[in-house]
N, C-alpha and C positions, 0 to 999 in steps of 0.2 A: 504494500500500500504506500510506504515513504515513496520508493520508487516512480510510483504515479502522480505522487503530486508534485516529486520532484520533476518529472517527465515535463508536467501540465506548464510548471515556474517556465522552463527551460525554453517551451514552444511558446509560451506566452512573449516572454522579451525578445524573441527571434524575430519574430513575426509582429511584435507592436513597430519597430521602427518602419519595417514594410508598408504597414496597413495606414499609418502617419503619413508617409513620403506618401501612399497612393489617391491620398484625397486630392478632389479635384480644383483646380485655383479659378475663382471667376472673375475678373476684371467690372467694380463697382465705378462708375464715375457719379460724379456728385458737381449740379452746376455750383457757379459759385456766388453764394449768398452771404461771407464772410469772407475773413484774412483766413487763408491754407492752416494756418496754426487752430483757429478758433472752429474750423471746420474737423480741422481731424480729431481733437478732442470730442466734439459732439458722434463721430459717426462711425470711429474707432472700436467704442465698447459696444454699440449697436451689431454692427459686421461681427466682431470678432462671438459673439454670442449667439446671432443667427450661423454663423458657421459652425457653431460647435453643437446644436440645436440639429442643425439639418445634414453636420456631417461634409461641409465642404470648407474652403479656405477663401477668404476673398482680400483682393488685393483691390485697397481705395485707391482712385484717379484723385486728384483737385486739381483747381483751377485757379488761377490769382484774375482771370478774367474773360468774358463770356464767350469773346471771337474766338480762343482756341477747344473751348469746352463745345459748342455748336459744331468747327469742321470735325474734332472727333465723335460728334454726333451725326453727323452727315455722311463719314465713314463707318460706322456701325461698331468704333474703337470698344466699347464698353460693352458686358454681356448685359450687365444691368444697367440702368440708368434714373439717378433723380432728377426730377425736371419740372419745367411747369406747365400748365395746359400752349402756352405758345410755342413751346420747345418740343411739344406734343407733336403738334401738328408736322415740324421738322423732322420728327424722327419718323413716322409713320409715312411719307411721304421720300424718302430718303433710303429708309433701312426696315423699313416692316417693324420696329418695333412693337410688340404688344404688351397694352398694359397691361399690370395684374396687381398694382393693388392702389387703390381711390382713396380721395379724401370722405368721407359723409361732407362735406359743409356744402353749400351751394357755391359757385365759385361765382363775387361779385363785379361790378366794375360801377366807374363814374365818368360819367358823360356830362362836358361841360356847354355851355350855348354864350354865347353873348346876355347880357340883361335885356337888351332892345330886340334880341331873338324872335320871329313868329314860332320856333318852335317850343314848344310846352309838354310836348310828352314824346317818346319812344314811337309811336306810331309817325308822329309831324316828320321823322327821317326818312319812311318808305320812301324809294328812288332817291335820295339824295347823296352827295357823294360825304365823306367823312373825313379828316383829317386825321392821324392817330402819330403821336410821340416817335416814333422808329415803329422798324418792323419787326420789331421784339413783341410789340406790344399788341398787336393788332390779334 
């Protein structure tokens, strides 16, 4: 009976460094909504727990700013991706990305008019043209 358990120790550590090295590595990008610093602290322990939860390894991307996080979203750089509904529309258009997991909140926005504006509500725009910040934003 030693023998067996000693057996069981023996194939145990043989085969943990294996089964560690064999987990698989996914490439997380995350846009960027902070300083790289202030980002990796926030999504570091998140990653490293979902990995260890579901059994794979993920290595975070950041970004110090948005033009290089978009071309590797347009190249399909990241297996996952955090992003926002405009960076959405980028990715599915681009790279097939598909969501898989949503906010509950309704996502809002604010549409601004002149004070001397005719227009008073959300209907007053049918056919008209719209001006929007960038096309980040749109």
């Amino acid at each position: 009976m030693r023998h067996g358990k000693l057996w069981l120790v023996v194939v145990t550590l043989v085969l943990l460094p294996v089964a560690a090295a064999a987990k698989k590595t996914y490439l997380f990008a995350v846009l960027p909504q902070q300083p790289p610093v202030a980002m990796y602290a926030s999504w570091r322990p998140f990653l490293d727990q979902l990995g260890a939860e579901v059994g794979v390894n993920f290595k975070l991307k950041l970004y110090e700013s948005m033009a290089p996080f978009e071309d590797d979203l347009r190249r399909g750089t990241g297996d996952f991706v955090f992003l926002t509904p405009p960076q959405m529309v980028i990715a599915r258009q681009s790279r097939q990305y598909q969501p898989l997991v949503r906010g509950s909140r309704t996502i809002a926005g604010v549409l601004f008019v002149r004070k001397d504006s005719p227009i008073k509500t959300v209907a007053d725009l049918n056919h008209k043209d719209i001006a929007f910040v960038g096309s980040r934003n749109v």
